[in-house]
N, C-alpha and C positions, 0 to 999 in steps of 0.2 A: 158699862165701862166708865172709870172715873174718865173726868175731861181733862185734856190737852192742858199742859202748864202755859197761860198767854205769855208768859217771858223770856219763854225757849228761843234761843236762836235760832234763826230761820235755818243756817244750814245745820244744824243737830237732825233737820230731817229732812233732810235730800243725804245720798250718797259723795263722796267723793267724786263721784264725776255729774253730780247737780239730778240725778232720777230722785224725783218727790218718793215720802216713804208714806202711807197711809199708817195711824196708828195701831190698827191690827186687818189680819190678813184672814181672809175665808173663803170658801168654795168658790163663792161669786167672783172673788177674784178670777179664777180659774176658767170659769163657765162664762164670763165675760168676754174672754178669749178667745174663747170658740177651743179651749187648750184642751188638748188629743194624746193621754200618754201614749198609745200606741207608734206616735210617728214625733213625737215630743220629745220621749226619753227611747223605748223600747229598751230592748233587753240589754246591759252589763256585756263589752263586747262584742257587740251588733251596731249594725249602722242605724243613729247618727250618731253613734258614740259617746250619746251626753252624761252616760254613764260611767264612763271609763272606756277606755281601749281594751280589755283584756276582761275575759268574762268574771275569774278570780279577785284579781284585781289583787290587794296585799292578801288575801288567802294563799295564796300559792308564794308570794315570796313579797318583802316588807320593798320599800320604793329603796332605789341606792342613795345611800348619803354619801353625797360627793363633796368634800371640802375644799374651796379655794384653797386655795396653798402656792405661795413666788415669793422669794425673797434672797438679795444679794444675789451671791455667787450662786454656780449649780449646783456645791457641795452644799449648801445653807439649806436652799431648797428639798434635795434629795434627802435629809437628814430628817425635814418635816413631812415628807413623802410619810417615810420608814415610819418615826412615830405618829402617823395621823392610821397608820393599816395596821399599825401593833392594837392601835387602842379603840379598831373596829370601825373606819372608813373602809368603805365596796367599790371606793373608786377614785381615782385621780383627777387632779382639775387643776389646770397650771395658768396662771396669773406670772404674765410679762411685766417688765419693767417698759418705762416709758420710750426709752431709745430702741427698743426691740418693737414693740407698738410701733410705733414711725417708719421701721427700718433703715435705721442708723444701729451704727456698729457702736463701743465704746471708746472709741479712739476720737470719733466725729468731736467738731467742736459743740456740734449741737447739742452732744448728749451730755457736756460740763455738768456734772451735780448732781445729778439723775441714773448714773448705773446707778441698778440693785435697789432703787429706792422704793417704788411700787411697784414691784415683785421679781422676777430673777431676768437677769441678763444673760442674752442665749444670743449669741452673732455668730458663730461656726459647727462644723461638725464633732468638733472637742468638747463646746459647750454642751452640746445634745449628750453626748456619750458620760459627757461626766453627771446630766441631770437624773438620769434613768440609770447610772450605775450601781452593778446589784439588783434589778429589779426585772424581772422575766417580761419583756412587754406583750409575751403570748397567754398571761395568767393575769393581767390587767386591761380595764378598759381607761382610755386616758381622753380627756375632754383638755381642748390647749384654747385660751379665752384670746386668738388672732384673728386680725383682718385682713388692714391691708396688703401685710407680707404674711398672710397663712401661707402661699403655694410654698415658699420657703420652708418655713416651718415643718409643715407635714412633710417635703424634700428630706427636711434633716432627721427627723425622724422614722421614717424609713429607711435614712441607710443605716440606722443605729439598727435597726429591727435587724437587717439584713447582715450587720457584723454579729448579730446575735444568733444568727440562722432561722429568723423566724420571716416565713415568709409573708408577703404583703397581705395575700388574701386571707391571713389568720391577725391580723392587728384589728382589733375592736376598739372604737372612739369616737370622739365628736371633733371636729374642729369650727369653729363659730363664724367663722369667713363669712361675714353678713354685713358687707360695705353699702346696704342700701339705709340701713340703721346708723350706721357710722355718719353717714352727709346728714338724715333726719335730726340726732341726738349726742351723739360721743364727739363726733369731729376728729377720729383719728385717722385720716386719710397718705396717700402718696401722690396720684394724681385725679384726673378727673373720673367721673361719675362711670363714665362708658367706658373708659382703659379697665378699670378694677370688675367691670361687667364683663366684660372681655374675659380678665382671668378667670372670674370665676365658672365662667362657660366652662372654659377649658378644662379647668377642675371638675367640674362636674362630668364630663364627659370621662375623665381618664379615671377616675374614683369608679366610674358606675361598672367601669370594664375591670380593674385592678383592685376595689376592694371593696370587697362585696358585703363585708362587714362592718364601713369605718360611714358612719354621719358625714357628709361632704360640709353643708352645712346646717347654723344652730339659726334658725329666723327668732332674731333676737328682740323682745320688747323692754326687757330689763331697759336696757339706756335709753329706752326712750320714753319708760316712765320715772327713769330718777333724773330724765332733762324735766321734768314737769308735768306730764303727760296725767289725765285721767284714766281709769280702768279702762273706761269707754275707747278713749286715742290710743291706747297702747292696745287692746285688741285687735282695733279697726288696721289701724297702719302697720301692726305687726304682720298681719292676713295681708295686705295688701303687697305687702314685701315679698312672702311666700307668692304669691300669685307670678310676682315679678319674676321668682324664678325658678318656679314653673314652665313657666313661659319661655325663659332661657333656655332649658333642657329642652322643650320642645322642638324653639326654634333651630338649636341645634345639631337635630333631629334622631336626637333620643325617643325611644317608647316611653310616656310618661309611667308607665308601670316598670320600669325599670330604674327608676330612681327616684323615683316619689317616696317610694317606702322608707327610707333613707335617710328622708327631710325629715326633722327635729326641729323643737320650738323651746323658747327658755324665755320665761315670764318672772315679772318681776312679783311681788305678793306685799303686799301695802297693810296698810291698822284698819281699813273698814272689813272688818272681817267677812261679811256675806257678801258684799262684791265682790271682793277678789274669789269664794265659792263661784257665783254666780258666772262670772269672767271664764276659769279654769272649766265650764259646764257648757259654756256659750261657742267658746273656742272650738272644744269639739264638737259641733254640730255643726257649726261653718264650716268647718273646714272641710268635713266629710260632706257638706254638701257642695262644696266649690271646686275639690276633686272629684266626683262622681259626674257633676250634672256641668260644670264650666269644662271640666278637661278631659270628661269619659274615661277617666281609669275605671278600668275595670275589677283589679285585685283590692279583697279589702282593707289589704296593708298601706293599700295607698290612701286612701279616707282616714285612716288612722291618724290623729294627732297628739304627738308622743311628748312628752312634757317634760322637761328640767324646772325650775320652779330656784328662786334665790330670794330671803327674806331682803326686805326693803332698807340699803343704804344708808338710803337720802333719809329715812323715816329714823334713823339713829343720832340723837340726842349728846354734846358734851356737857350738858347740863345733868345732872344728877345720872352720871351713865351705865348706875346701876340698875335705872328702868327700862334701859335698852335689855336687857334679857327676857323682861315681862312682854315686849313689844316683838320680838323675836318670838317666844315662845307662840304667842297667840299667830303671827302672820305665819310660823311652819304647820299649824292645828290648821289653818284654813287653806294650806296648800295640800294638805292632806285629805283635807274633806274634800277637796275640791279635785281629789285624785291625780296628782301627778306623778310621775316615775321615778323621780331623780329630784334632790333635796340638798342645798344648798343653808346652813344657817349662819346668818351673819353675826360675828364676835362684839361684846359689850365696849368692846376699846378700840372699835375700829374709826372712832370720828378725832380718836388720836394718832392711829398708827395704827401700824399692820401689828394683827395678832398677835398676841403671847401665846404661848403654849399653853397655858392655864386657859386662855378664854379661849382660844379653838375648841382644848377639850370641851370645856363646858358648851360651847355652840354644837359641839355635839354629841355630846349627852343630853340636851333639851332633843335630838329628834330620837334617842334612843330609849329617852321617857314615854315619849308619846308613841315609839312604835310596842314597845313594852309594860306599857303601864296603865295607858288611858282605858284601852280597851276598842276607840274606835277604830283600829284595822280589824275588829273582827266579822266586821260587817260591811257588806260592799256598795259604797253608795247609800250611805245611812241618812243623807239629809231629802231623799228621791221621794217627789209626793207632795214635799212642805210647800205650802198656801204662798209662803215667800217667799220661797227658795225658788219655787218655778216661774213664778209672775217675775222675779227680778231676774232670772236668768234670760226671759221673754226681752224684760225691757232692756238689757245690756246686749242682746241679739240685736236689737231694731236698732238701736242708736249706732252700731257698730256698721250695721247694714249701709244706714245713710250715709258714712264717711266713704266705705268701699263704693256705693254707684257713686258720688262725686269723684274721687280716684279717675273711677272709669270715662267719668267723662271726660277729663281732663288728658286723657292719652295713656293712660297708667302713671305705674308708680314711680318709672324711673322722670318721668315729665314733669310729674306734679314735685319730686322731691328739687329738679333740677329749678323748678319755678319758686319754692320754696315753701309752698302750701302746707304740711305737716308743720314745718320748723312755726309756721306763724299760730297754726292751732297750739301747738306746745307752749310757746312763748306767752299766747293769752292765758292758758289757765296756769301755766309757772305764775304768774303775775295773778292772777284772781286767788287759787288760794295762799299767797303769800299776803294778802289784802285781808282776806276773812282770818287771818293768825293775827295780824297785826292790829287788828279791830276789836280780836277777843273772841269771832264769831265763832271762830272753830279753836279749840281746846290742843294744846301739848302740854301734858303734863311735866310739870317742871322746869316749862319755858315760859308759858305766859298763865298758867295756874299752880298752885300749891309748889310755888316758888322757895326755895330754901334760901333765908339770908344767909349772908357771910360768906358761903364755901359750897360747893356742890354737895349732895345728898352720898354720892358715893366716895369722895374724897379723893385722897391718891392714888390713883390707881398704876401699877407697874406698866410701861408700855415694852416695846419692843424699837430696840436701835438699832441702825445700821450701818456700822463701821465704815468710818471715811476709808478706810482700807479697800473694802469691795472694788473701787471704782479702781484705784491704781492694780490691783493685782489682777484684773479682768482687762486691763490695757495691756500689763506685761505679757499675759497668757497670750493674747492676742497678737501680737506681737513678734511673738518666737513663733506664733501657729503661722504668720506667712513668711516669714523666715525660712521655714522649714519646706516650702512647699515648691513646686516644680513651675518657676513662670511662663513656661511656656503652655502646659497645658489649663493653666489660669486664665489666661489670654484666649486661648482657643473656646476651653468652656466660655467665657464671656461673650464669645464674640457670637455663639450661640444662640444663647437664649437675647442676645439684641435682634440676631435675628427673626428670630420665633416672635418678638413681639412686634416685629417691624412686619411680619408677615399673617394674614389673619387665619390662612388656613393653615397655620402650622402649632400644633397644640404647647403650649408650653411648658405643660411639666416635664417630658421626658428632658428637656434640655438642661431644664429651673435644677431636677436628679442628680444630671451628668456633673454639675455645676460645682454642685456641694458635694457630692464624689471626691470632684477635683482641690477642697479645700474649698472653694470661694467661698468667703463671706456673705452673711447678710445683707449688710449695705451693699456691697459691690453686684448685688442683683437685683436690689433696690436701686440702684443708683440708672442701674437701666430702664429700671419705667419710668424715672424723671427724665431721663433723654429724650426717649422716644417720646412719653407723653407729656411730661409739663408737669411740674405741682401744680396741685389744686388751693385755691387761696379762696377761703370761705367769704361768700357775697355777705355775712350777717343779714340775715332778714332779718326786719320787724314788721 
């Protein structure tokens, strides 16, 4: 073997989240180990899963490419609905605007400037109905990217279902209600840490009986690896999430086999390409072993960990933003090796603006290449055996392990989040690899190497705008929609669902239902968990 270049940067060989790489990999790796395929990987479909969930895997059907898609009005959106399933998306994924995030209405002062600007403004049951108009939601599975007012959300969209005649327990979906990730990473909250645990108990509870088909929630690592997060932190704290609630259902006193199956995970996929494998491989075997052996589920649907998967962000470039597709291409090849279900690719012009239509399609025509073209879906678990593929799956296990027992000692997840332990791991490595970029140690192409003078590598590129109009004509809609509406049973539903949260054994979606039945808005149900509980005003750790 020639020798090692002495001038290499030191991190060219450690991984993104700092595992030293040995220059080549062999058996002795393995046997050093003591590493045991039999209980290591076993079989495609078998616990521990590290092979995939599903014994076929893309044999039997290719993963669903789901495209974000929100912007402006609901008409705007629904229009990129239509053409995102004309031109062969399997699924829906709906990106809120930032005052719907919050739970504020368009009218709020808060939400000044911000309708329709990062992704569609939806505050009533007009808005729902006009998002999904046209579109059978008994022949779609639809993924809505909420938190802190998911219970809303899914509210409105079931009574849309229900003016459609489609009943609850035939709606297929995700909803990403994952407020433990929100205080870690995003910061899109309403109150504190336990109110939003609260609802989502209750969610979980009323989902596990009324919809037997819909993802309650998405344990989301995405935002808290494009807060900064390592492969490594973004496994560890995403599991540790899931744990959290788990544990919720339990203590609720659900059969953990009755709603574990249910739980969904949505990872983000980064440019080291064999970690993110290694990650997507690691995940399922943790998981499967911290539902079998931590929570005794029994069914093996519950050990299953079921995978959404979004290329990386933060990892997209306005510097030459033509190599944001090479970087996309490669981060959806390694969430594919790395077997997940559901595919997410992100557009070359998203570090300017929300998608064109041109770069959506082409975001996904890159995962239509690789499911059509490359040839690896024809083989299940094609990297299963490699000398490096397994040692690194080993060592993205172990480091991930030592975050989870610290977790555990700490009281859990909701503890360590409210003490701030996560945010401060984040915050150190945001800050170290922004260190080794700025030093040169570690390479982006077109930012701190093979630099283009004068003008970016890809030039002008068309973006996508959003008509100052949006904001006013989403006030007016809004507007005449409680104009129209009956005050008095406004007042009644409201006075409801205050009470349902003023009360803890009183579940509160059937009220959250009754609510937006009744016309009530977004905010004005929003506006009731700032009464009862308080905004939440982030402590910044460092």
């Amino acid at each position: 073997m020639p020798p090692v270049k002495k001038d290499a940067p030191d991190d060219t060989r450690r991984t993104m989240s700092g595992i030293p790489l040995e220059p080549c990999y062999g058996p002795g790796h393995l046997e050093a180990r003591g590493w045991d395929p039999a209980t290591k990987l076993g079989e495609p479909g078998q616990y521990p899963f590290t092979r995939g969930p599903h014994a076929t895997m893309y044999l039997g059907k290719p993963w669903t490419m789901r495209m974000f898609a929100g912007f402006g009005t609901p008409e705007d959106t629904n229009r990129r609905f239509k053409f995102l399933l004309e031109h062969g998306q399997t699924g829906l994924s709906t990106a809120f605007d930032m005052p719907t995030l919050m739970g504020y209405d368009p009218d709020s002062p808060r939400s000044l400037g911000e309708v329709g600007r990062e992704g569609v403004s939806v505050a009533t049951l007009d808005d729902m109905r006009r998002l999904f108009g046209d579109i059978p939601l008994d022949q779609v599975s639809t993924s809505m990217t909420i938190n802190a007012p998911a219970a809303v959300l899914l509210a409105l969209y079931v009574a849309v279902a229900e003016e459609q005649g489609v009943p609850t327990a035939k709606l297929r979906g995700t909803l990403q209600n994952d407020m433990l990730k929100e205080f870690i990473a995003q910061k899109e909250w309403i109150s504190p840490i336990r109110a939003h645990m609260r609802v989502i108990r209750d969610m979980l509870a009323w989902c596990t009986r009324q919809m037997p088909q819909w993802n309650t929630i998405s344990i989301s690592g995405y935002h808290i690896r494009e807060a900064g997060a390592t492969a490594v932190q973004e496994l560890a704290f995403t599991l540790a999430d899931g744990i959290g609630y788990v544990q919720l259902g339990v203590d609720a006193g659900l059969d953990v086999d009755d709603f574990a199956p249910r739980l969904s995970y949505f990872w983000d996929v980064h440019n080291d390409f064999f970690e993110e494998i290694a990650k997507f491989r690691a995940g399922r075997r943790m998981w499967a072993t911290i539902m079998r052996e931590r929570f005794g589920a029994k069914n093996p649907r519950s050990w299953m960990l079921r995978t959404h998967a979004q290329t990386a962000g933060v990892s997209l470039m306005a510097q030459q933003p033509l190599n944001n597709v090479v970087r996309t291409t490669m981060q959806a090849l390694a969430a594919v090796l790395g077997g997940t279900q559901s595919l997410h690719t992100n557009s070359y012009d998203e570090t300017y603006a929300l998608p064109t239509e041109e770069a959506a399609t082409l975001a996904l025509r890159t995962q239509q290449v690789i499911a059509e073209e490359t040839g690896v879906a024809n083989v299940v678990d094609p990297l299963a055996g490699s000398y490096f593929v397994e040692t690194l799956t080993d060592q993205v296990e172990e480091a991930a392990w030592e975050y989870i027992r610290k977790i555990d000692a700490m009281g859990g997840i909701t503890k360590a989040v409210e003490e701030g332990y996560p945010q401060r791991e984040i915050a150190r490595s945001a800050y170290e690899f922004q260190r080794q970029v700025d030093a040169g140690r570690r390479t982006i192409v077109g930012v701190n190497r093979y630099v283009s003078e004068g003008e970016d590598a890809g030039g002008e590129i068309p973006t996508l705008k959003i008509d100052p109009e949006t904001e006013r004509d989403q006030i007016a809609r809004l507007t005449a929609f409680k104009a129209a509406r009956d005050p008095a049973k406004v007042a009644t539903a409201i006075a409801a669902v205050r009470h349902a949260l003023e009360h803890d054994d009183v579940n509160v979606m059937p009220p959250i239902l009754d609510a937006v039945r009744a016309h009530v808005t977004l905010g004005e149900i929003c506006d009731q968990l700032r009464t009862v509980y308080g905004e939440h005003r982030d402590p910044a750790y460092l």
